[in-house]
C-alpha positions as CSV (number, residue, x, y, z in Angstrom):
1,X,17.7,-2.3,0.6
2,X,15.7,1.3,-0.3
3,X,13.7,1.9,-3.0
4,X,14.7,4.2,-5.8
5,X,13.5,7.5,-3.4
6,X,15.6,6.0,-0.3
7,X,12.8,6.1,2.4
8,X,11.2,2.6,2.1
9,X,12.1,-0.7,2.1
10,X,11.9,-2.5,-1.0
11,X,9.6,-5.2,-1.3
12,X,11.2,-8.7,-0.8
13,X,9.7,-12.1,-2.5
14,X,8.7,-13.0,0.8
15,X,5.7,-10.5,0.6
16,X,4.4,-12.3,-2.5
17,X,3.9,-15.9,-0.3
18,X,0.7,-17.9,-0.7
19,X,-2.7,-16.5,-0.4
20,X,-3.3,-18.4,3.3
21,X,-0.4,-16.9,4.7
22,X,-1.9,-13.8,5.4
23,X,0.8,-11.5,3.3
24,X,-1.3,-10.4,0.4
25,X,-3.7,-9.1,2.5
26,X,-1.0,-7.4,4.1
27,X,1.2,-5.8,0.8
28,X,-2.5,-4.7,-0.2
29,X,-3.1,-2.8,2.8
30,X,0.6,-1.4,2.8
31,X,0.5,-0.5,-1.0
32,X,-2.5,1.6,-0.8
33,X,-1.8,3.2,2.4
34,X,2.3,3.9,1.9
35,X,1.5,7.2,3.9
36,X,-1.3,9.9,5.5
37,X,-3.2,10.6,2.3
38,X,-2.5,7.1,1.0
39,X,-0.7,6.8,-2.4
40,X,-1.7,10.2,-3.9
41,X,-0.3,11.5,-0.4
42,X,3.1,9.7,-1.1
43,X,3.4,10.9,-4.6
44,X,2.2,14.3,-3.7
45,X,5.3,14.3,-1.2
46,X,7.6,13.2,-4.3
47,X,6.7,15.1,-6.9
48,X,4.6,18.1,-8.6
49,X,4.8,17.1,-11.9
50,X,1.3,15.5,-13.2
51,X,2.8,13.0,-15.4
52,X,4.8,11.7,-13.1
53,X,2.0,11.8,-10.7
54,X,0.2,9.8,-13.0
55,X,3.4,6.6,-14.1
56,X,3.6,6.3,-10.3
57,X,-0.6,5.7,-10.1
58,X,-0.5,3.7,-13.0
59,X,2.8,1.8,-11.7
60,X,1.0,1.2,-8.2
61,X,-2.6,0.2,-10.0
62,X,-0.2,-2.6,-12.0
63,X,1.4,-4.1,-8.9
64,X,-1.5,-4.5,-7.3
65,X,-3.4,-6.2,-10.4
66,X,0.1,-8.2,-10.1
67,X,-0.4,-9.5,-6.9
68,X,-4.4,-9.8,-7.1
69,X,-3.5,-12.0,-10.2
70,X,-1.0,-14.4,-8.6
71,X,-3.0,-14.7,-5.5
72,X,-6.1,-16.0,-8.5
73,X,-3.8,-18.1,-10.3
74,X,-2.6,-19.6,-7.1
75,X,-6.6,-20.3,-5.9
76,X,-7.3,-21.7,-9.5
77,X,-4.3,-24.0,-8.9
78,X,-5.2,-25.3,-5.3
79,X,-8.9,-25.8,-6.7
80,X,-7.6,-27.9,-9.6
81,X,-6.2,-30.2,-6.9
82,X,-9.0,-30.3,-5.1
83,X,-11.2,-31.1,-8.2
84,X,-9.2,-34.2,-9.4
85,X,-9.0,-35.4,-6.1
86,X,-12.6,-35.3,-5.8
87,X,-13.2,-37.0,-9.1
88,X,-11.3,-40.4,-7.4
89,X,-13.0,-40.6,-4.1
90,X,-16.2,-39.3,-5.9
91,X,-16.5,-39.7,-9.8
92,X,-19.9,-39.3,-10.0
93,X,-19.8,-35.3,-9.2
94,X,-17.0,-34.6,-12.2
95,X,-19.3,-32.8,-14.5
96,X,-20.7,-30.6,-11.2
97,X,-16.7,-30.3,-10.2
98,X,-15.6,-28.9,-13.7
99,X,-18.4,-27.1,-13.9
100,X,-18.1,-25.2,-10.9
101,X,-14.3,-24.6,-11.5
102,X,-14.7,-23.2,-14.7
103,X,-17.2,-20.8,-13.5
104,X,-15.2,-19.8,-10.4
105,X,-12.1,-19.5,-12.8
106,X,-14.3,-17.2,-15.6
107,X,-15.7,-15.2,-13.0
108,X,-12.4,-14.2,-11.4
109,X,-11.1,-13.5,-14.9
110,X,-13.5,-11.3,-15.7
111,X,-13.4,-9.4,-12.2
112,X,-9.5,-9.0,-12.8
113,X,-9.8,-7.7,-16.6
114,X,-12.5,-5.2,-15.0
115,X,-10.1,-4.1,-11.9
């Protein structure tokens, strides 16, 4: 299928797969770089009018807080696992496991509220 300007594909659910696959990496790289001149070069080519300039930046900025968002939660997740597992075959580190969970899962919070 085409997007709504007919000259890209539109993005499939494949291209939001886990984090270790390799494809967020990838829809980053292709989001900010959809042409020469990278998005401002590919609005520029669709339109003059400033405030449409500026719904397709802010609708570009919001994907990609989208997909930097799943691609936390899906890390937070996976660390969770990880944690509780670590608390049977070792419960004497809990405190240090939530601890350090906690932190990881504040700190990327805050970097995503900031971005």
């Amino acid at each position: 299928m085409k997007d709504l300007f007919g000259d890209r594909p539109e993005t499939t659910r494949t291209d939001l797969a886990p984090v270790g696959s390799g494809n967020l990496t990838t829809a980053l790289v292709a989001m900010s770089s959809a042409s020469p001149g990278g998005l401002t070069g590919w609005i520029g080519n669709k339109t003059s009018d400033p405030i449409m300039r500026s719904a397709f930046a802010e609708a570009h900025h919001e994907q990609l807080r989208t997909l930097l968002t799943k691609a936390a939660l899906e890390n937070c997740a996976a660390l969770a696992a990880l944690e509780a597992h670590l608390r049977e075959v070792a419960p004497l580190g809990e405190e240090r496991y939530k601890t350090l969970l906690d932190a990881h899962a504040v700190t990327t919070a805050l970097r995503l509220a900031r971005w």
